[in-house]
N, C-alpha and C positions, 0 to 999 in steps of 0.2 A: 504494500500500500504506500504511496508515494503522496506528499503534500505540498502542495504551493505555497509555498510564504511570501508575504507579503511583509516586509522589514518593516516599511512607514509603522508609526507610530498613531494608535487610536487617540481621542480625547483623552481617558480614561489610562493612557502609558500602556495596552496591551499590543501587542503583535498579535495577528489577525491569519490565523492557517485555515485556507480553504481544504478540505479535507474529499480527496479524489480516491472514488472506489473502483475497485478493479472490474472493465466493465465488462469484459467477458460472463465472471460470476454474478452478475447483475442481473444481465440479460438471462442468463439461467434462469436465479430467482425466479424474475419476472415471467415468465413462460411456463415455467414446470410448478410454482405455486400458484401462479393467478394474480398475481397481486400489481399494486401500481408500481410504476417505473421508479419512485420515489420512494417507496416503501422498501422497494427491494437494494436501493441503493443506503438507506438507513441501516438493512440487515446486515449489509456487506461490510458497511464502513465499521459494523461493532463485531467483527469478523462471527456472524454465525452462518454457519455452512447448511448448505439444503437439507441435510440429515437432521439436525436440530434446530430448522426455522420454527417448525410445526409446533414442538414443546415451548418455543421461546413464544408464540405467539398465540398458544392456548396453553400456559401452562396449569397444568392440572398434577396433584397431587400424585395419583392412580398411575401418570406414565412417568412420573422423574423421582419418587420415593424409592430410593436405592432398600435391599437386607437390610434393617439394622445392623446386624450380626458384623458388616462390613467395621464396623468400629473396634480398636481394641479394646478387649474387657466391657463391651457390650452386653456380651451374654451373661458374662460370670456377675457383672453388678445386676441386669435383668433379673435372672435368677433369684440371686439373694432381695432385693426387693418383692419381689412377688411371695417370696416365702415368708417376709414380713407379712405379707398383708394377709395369707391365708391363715400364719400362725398370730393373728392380732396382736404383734407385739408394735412398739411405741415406735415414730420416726420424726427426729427431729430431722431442720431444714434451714441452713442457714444460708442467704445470698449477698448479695451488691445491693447498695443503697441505690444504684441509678437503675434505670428502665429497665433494661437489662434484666436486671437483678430481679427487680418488682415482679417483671412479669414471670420469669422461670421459678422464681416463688410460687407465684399465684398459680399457675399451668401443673405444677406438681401438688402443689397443697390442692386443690380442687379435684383431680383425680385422685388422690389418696381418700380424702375425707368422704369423695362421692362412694369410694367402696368400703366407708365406714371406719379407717385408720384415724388412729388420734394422732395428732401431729401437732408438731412446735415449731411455728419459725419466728428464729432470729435476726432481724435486717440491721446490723452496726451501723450505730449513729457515726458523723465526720469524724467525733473527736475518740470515739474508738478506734480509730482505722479502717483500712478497706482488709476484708476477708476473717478466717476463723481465726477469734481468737479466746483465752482462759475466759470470758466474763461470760460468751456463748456457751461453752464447755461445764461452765459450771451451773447453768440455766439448764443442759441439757442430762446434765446428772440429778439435778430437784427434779426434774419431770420423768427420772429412770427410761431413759431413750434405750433402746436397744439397736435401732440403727441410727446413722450421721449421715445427711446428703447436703455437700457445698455445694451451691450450684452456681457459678460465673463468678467461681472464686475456688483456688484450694491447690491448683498446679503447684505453684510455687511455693506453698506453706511448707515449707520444712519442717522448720525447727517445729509449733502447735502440732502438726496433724503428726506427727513423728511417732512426738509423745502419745496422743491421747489415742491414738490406734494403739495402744496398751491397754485402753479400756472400752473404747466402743467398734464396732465394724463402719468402717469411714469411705464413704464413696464416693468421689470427685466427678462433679458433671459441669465439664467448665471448656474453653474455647480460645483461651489465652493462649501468648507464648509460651513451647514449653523449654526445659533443659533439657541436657542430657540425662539428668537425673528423677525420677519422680516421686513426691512422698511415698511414702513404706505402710502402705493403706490398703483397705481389702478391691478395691478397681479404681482405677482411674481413664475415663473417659472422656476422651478431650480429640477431633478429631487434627490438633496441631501438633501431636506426640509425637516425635523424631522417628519412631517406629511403624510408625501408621501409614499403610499402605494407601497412595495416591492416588489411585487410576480412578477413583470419582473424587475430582481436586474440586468442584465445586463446594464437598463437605467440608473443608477448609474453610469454606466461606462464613458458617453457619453462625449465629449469635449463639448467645449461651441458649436460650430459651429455643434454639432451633432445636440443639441436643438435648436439651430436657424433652423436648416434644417425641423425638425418634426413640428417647430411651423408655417415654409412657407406652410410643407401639410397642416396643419389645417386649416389655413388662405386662403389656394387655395377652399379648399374643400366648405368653410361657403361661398368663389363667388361663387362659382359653383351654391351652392345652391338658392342662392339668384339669381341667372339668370344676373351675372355682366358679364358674356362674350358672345361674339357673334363674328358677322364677320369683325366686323371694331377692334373688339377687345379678339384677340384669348386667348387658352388657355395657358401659355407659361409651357415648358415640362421641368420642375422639375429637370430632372436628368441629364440635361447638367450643374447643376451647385455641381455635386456630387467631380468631379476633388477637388475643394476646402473642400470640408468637407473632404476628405480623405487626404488631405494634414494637414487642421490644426487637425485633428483627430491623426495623425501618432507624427506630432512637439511636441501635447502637452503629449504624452509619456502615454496615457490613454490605459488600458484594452483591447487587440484586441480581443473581445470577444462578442458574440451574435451582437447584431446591430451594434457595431464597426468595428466587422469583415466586414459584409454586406455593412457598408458604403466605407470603404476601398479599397475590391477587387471591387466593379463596379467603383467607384471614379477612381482608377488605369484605367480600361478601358475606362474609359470617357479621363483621361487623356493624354493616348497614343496619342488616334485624332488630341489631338493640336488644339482645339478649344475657348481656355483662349488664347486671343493677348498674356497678358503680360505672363502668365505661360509660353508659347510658346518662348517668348523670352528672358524668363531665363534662359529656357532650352539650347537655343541655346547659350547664354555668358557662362553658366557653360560646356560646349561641354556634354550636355548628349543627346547626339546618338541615342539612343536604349528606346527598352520597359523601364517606368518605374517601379519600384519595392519602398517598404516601403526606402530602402536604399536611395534611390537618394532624396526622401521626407524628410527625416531625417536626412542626412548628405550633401547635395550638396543644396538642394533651400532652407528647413529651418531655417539653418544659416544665408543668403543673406538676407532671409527678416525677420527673426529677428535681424539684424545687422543694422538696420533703428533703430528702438527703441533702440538698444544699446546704439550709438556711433553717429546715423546719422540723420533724419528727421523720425519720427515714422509716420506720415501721406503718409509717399512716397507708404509701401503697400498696402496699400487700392488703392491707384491710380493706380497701377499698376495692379492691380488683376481687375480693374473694365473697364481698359481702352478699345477704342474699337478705338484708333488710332494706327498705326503702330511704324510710326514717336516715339511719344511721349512713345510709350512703348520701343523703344530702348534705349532713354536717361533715362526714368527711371530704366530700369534693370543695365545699364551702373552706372548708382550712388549707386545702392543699392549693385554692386559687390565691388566698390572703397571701400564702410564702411567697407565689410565685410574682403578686405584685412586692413583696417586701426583696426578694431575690435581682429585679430587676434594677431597685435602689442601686443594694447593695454593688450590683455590677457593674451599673454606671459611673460611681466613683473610683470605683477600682480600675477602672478602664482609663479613664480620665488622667489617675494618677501614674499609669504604664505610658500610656502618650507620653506625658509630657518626663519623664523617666528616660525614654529612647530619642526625644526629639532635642532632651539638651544636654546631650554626654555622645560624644565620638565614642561607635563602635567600632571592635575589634575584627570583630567574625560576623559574616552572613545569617546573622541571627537575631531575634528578638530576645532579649535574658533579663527579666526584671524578679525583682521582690523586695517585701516592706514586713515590717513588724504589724501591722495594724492594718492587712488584708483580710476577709474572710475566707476562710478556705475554701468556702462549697460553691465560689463564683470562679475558682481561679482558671478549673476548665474552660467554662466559656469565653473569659478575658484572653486564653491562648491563642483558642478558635480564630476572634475578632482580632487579633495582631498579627494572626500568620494572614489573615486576610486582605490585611489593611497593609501590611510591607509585602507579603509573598514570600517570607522569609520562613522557617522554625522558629516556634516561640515556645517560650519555657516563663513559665510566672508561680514564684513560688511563694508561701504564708511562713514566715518564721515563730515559729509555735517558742512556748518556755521548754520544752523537750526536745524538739525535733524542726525541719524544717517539712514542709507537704508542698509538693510539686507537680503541677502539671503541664504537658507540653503536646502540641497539634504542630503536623509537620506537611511538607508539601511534595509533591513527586521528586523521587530521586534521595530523602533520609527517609532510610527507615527508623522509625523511634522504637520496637521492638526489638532490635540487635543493638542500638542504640543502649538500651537499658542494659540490658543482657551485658555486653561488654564493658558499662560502667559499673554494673555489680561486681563482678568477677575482675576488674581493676581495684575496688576499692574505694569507688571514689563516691559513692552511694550508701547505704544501710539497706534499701530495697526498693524494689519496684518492678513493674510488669506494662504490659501493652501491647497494643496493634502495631500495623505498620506508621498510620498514621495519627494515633495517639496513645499517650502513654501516662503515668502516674508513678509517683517513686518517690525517696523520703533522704533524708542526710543530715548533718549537723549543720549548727550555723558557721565552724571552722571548715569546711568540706565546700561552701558555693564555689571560692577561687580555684580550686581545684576541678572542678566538676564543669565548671564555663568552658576552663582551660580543655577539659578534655572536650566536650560538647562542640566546642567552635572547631576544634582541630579535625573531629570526627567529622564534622558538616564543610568545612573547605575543603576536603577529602573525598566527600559523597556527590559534590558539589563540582568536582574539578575547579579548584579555585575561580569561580565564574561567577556573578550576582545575576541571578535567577530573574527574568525579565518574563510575566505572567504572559500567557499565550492562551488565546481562546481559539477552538478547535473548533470549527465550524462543519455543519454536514451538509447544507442544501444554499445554494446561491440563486436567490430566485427574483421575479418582477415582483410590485404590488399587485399586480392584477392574478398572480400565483399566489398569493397568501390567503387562500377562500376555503371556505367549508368542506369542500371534498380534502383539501390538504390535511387539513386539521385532524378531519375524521381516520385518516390513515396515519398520522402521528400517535392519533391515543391508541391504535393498536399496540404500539410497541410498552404502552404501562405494562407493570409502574416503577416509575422513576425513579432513579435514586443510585447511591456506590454502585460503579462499575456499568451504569446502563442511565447516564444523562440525559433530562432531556432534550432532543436535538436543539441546536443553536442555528439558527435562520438570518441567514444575509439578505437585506433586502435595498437594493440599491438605486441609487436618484429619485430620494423623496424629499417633499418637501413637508417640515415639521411646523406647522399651524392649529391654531385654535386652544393656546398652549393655557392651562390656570395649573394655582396648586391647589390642593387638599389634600385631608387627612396632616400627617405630621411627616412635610414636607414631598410630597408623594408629588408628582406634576403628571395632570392628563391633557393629552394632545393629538391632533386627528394628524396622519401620514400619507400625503396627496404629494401623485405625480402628473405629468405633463397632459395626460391619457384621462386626466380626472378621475382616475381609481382614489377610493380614500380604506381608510381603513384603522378605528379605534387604536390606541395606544396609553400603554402606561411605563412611568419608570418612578422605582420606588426610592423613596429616600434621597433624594438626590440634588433635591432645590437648591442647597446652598453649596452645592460643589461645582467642580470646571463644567461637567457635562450639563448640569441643571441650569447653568447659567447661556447655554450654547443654546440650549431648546430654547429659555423663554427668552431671549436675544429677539427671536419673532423676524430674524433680520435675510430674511427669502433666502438665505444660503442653503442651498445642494447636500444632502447628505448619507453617505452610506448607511445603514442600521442593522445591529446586531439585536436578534434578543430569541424569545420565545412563542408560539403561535398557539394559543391556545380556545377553546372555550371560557367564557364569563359566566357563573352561573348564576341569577341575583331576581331576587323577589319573583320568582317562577319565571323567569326571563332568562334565555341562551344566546349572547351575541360572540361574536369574533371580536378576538382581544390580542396584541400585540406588547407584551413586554418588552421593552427597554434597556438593553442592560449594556449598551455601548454606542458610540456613533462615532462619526469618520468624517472630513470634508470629499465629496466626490470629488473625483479625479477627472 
């Protein structure tokens, strides 16, 4: 696959890659699925091959759901679960304070308790730390557990789960990096284990809640076998609890790819029903209306219930997601909205103070590297988010605690922050930490930051080839205004839903003229996009009024201009129009 670049420089400082698929396989496509010339050129350029257009574009549970078995220590944890729950003995459940966490909580507590298991879970608040540790362990000996399940946490716990597999049967359902090494526990299921057979590499992909879900088939399937259900004790149906694996699947920002996809879109449709109390009645405090989509999962309920572990009670999601009272799920959605407006405070300031941190001190290395004594820890994720966004750089923003230092850092193509971590541990220049490629979490002393920069920046000019990273938008379809119409659109949401590893297309749309320009909302500018031909065509760009580009739009000054953005449906007061996101512009050429 070959791309044209285009050096000039956009408004906005990005370089602009027209992105050319190979059109041989195009034309394939096009002919042997039926589909439009433009569809097939979408399929191409995200390299899926005719073999797997069909799952990519009806992904269904039923053709992409691999053996569980396929995992290691699938069966043997299977097993031993199941024989909990026939032999009624107790299982506690401890997860992640973030979405993740929540839901692979909720997804296992909900199918345990549905086949009548007593269960305890544990969600660590911030200032516990992230994953198992003594204060859970000792909760989990008052309540005499007989099994232990971490779930999107537990790979890396050494030293805790070491020990306390001296006293309970401890079984890891988690999606992290791993080591060479794995706690000394009775399974560990993780499909990132150094040992785990690749050739369905999309399981790699999975959130933790993905593998909590494949380990419920397993575990369903071993009663099945063993004749544990009957009439007084039915079989309970699997994919009413899909809504949450497509939620913390979408939060935790994982690959929408092969089985991600498939959990995702049916999730979505389970969702709609409104069958989750508390789902249901977050939906309703966030006024979301309508079909949901990867959006409102991502940017309207993720926040709220990761704004619990931020700022607010991290055990509130799990109660929420598992509730089957009415009452009770409205004051819990009600408290989890309060954090998430008190989280927004909190993050603003903190953000505020990382600007103006990086904008007046000469940096060293290709990097964003802040922190303060008087951060709050449960924002610091998203202040990394919004600096690796705002430079295009790695950002690292850490909370200096009276014990410990807590750090978090969001990375861009080309650092991994997983091996990242991984080699700062294993140097010494850490106390601990885990993560994705693209984010990570991790702890140190407040004598260890100079150290820890020092190796960080050297690892990233390294990763980097000594180069400063100049953001590049990947573009799929180069088209008129008078191509930006309803049949396009309707072939676009074929390819939902969007998100890690399956963006949605960015649309060049070139020699328009940008009129009719006002703001609202909180700085948002709406403006109609007419060319010579008098095509027009609705448009928005968000956020953006008082920056270069915002200032270019309502300029209003008849200037020619290229446009980047998104094509999509407007869905509003039972009304569907064509809608034109904004997200860059160019002077024509």
């Amino acid at each position: 696959m070959t791309q044209e670049k285009n050096t000039s420089l956009s408004i906005n400082g990005n370089i602009w890659n027209i992105l050319e698929a190979n059109e041989r396989q195009t034309e394939i496509l096009c002919q042997n699925l039926r589909i439009s010339p433009h569809l097939a050129k979408l399929l191409n350029l995200r390299n899926i091959p005719e073999a797997e257009a069909n799952n990519f574009l009806n992904p269904k549970l039923s053709n992409i759901m691999p053996n569980p078995s396929l995992l290691k220590d699938m069966d043997k944890a299977s097993q031993r679960i199941a024989t909990a729950i026939m032999n009624n003995q107790k299982i506690a459940i401890i997860g992640d304070y973030d979405v993740d966490g929540a839901t692979s909580t909720s997804v296992m507590n909900l199918f345990l308790t549905s086949l009548g298991v007593k269960t305890i879970i544990h969600i660590p608040e911030r200032d516990e730390g992230y994953g198992p540790s003594k204060i859970a362990f000792d909760e989990f000996r008052d309540f005499k557990a007989d099994l232990v399940l971490t779930l999107d946490c537990g790979t890396s716990a050494f030293d805790i789960l070491d020990q306390e597999a001296k006293n309970f049967d401890i079984i890891v359902l988690d999606h992290h990096e791993a080591e060479t090494r794995l706690p000394k526990v009775y399974a560990v299921v993780n499909p990132k284990r150094l040992d785990q057979d690749d050739t369905r590499k999309d399981l790699g992909y999975m959130a933790a809640v993905g593998v909590v879900f494949m380990t419920i088939v397993a575990i369903n399937r071993t009663l099945r076998e063993n004749g544990f259900y009957n009439t007084n004790q039915p079989e309970p149906n699997l994919m009413q609890w899909l809504d949450l694996v497509a939620l913390g699947t979408v939060c935790d920002v994982v690959t929408l790819l092969g089985i991600n996809r498939a959990y995702v879109t049916q999730g979505l449709k389970v969702m709609a029903n409104r069958q989750n109390i508390g789902l249901k009645t977050l939906c309703d405090i966030a006024n979301i209306n309508e079909k949901p989509d990867t959006y409102h999962l991502g940017y309207i309920l993720g926040p709220r219930i990761n704004a619990c572990g931020r700022v607010g009670k991290a055990s509130i999601s799990s109660k929420l997601l598992c509730t089957q009272n009415i009452s009770q799920a409205k004051i819990l959605a009600e408290e989890m909205n309060s954090y998430n407006t008190e989280r927004k405070d909190i993050e603003c300031f903190v953000l505020e103070q990382s600007i103006e941190m990086l904008e007046g001190t000469p940096q060293n290395y290709p990097m964003a590297f802040v922190y303060s004594k008087n951060w709050h820890q449960g924002v610091i994720g998203i202040v990394a988010g919004k600096l690796k966004e705002r430079y295009n750089l790695p950002a690292f923003v850490m909370s200096i605690e009276e014990d410990e230092v807590k750090g978090s850092a969001r990375s861009i193509s080309g650092v991994d922050l997983g091996s990242l971590i991984i080699a700062a541990k294993e140097k010494g220049v850490i106390t601990k930490g885990g993560g994705h490629t693209m984010a990570a979490g991790f702890s140190l002393t407040e004598e260890q930051i100079p150290l820890f920069r020092d190796f960080v920046g050297a690892y990233i000019k390294e990763s980097l080839n000594n180069t400063q990273p100049i953001p590049i938008l990947n573009i799929d379809l180069c088209i008129s205004l008078s191509a930006a119409n309803a049949n396009l659109c309707t072939e676009i949401d074929k390819l939902k839903p969007f998100g890690a590893g399956n963006a949605e297309p960015l649309i060049l749309i070139k020699s328009v003229f940008i009129t009719k320009t006002y703001i609202i909302g909180q700085g948002h500018i709406k403006c109609m996009l007419t060319d010579l031909n008098n095509n027009k065509l609705s448009a928005i760009a968000f956020k953006i009024a008082d920056t270069e580009m915002g200032k270019n739009i309502l300029s209003n000054n008849h200037t020619c201009y290229d446009v980047v953005g998104n094509l999509h449906f407007n869905h509003w007061n039972n009304n569907t129009t064509l809608q034109f996101t904004i997200i860059d512009i160019k002077r024509s050429i």
